[in-house]
One Martini backbone bead per residue (centre of mass of N, CA, C, O) as a GRO file, in nm:
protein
  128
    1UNK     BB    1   4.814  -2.696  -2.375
    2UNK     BB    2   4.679  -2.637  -2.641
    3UNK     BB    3   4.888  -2.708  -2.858
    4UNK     BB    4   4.841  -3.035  -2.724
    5UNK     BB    5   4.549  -3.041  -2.838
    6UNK     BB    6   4.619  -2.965  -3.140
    7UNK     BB    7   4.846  -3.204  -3.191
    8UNK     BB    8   4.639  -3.458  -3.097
    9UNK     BB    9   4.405  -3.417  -3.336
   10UNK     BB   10   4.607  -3.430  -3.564
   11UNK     BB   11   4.755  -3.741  -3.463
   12UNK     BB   12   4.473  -3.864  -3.507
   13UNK     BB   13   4.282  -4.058  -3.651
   14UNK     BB   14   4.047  -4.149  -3.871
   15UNK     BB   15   3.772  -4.227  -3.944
   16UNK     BB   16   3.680  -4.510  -4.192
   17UNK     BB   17   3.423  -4.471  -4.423
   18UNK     BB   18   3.389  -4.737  -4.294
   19UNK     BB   19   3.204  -5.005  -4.103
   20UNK     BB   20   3.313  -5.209  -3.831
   21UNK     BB   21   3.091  -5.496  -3.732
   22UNK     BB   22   2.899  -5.658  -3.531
   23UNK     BB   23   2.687  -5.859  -3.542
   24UNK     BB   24   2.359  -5.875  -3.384
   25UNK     BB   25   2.381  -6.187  -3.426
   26UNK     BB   26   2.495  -6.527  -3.309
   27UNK     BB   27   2.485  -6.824  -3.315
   28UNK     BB   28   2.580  -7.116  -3.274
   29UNK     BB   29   2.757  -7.384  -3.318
   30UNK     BB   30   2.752  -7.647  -3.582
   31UNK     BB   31   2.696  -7.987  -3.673
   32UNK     BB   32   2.797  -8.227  -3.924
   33UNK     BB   33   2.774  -8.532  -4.161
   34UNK     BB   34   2.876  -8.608  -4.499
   35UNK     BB   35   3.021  -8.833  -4.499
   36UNK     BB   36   3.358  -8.709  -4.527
   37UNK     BB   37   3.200  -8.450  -4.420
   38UNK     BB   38   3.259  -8.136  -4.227
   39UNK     BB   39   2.951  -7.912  -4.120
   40UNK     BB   40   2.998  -7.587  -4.029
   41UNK     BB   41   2.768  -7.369  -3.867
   42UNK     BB   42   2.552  -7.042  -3.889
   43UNK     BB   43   2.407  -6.751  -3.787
   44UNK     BB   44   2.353  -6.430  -3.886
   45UNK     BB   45   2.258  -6.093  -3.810
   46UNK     BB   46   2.142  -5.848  -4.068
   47UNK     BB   47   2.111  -5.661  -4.281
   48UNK     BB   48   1.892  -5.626  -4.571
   49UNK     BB   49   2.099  -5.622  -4.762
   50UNK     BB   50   2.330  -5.645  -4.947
   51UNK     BB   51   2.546  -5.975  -4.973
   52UNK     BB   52   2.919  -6.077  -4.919
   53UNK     BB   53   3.044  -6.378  -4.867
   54UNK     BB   54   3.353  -6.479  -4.642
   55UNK     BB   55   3.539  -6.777  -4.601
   56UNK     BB   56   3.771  -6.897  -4.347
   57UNK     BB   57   4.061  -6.991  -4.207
   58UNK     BB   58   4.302  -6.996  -3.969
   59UNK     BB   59   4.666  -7.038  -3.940
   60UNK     BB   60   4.693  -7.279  -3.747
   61UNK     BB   61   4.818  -7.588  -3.593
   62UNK     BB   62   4.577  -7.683  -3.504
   63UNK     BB   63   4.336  -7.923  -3.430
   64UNK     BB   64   4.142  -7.671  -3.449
   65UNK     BB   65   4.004  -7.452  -3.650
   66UNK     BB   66   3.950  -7.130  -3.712
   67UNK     BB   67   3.710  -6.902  -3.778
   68UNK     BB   68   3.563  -6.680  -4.074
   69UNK     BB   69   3.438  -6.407  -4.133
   70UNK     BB   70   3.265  -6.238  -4.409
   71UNK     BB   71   3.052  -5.950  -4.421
   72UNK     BB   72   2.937  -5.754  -4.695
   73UNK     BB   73   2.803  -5.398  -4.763
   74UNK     BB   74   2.639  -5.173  -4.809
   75UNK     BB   75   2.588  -4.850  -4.711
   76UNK     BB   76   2.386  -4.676  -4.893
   77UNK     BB   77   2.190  -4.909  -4.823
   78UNK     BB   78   1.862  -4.898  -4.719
   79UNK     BB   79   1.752  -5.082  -4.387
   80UNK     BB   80   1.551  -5.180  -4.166
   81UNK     BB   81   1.596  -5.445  -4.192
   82UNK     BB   82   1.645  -5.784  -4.122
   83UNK     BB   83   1.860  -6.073  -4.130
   84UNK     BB   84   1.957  -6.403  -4.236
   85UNK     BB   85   2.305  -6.577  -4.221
   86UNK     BB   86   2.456  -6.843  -4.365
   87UNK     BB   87   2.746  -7.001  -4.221
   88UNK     BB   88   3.001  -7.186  -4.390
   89UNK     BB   89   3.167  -7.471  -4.352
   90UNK     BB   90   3.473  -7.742  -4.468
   91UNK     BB   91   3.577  -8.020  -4.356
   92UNK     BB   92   3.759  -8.338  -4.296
   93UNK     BB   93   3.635  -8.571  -4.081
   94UNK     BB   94   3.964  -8.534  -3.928
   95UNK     BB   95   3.868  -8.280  -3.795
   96UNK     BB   96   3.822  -8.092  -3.526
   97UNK     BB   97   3.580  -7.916  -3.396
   98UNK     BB   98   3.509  -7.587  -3.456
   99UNK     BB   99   3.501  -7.318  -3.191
  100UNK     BB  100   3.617  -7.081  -3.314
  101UNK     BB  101   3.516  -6.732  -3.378
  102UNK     BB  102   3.580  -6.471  -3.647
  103UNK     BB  103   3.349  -6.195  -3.722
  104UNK     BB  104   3.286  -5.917  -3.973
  105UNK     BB  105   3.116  -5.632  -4.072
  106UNK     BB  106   3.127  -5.463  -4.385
  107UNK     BB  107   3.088  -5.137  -4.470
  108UNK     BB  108   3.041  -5.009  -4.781
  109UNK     BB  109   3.077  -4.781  -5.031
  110UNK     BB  110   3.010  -4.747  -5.361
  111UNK     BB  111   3.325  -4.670  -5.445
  112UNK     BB  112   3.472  -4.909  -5.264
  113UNK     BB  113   3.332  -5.151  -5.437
  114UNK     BB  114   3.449  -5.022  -5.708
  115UNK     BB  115   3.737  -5.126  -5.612
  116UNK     BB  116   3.725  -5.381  -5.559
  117UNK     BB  117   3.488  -5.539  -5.706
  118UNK     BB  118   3.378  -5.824  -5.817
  119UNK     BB  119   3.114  -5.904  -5.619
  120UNK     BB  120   3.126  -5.599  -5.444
  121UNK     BB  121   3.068  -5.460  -5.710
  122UNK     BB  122   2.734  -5.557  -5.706
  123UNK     BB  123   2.664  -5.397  -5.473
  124UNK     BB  124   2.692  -5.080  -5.631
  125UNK     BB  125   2.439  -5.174  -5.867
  126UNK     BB  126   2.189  -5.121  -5.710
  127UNK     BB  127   2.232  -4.795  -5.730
  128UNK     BB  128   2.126  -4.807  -6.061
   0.00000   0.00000   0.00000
């Protein structure tokens, strides 16, 4: 019996040095229209570390799109306080208005920032 429980120990994968959280509040979502566009928005609450965000809708042949947001932040950069952070899509006035959000923070370390590059490398140079 020892020997499976020291055999399941190493068999279980560890946690990744990153970590993956919901943010600590999110609003509704919102809409309007300006022209042609319809733009879809919310709020979400968030360390006040630096950061940034990526959205995308999901790929489904949906008549409503699925919305996606990521916001990366440093995990090295200590913040007490929260921040609020408007995530906004657009789309053709013709799509029907999008309700299903799937959003999730990464936190990576400062090592993990400079191997992603592009804007999250610039979130590594906070702490220099």
């Amino acid at each position: 019996m020892h020997r499976l429980l020291v055999l399941s120990l190493l068999l279980i994968p560890t946690f990744p040095a990153a970590a993956e959280l919901r943010p600590e509040t999110e609003s509704k979502l919102s809409h309007r229209y300006e022209g042609d566009q319809l733009i879809v928005w919310m709020t979400v609450t968030v360390d006040e570390a630096p950061h940034v965000l990526l959205t995308s809708t999901d790929n489904t042949d949906a008549l409503s799109p699925g919305l996606r947001y990521v916001i990366i932040q440093n995990a090295d950069v200590l913040a007490g306080a929260t921040k609020k952070v408007t995530v906004e899509w657009q789309f053709h006035k013709n799509v029907a208005v999008p309700y299903r959000v799937n959003g999730q923070v990464l936190k990576l370390n400062t090592l993990e920032l400079t191997q992603l590059g592009g804007k999250a490398a610039d979130l590594a140079k906070v702490l220099k």
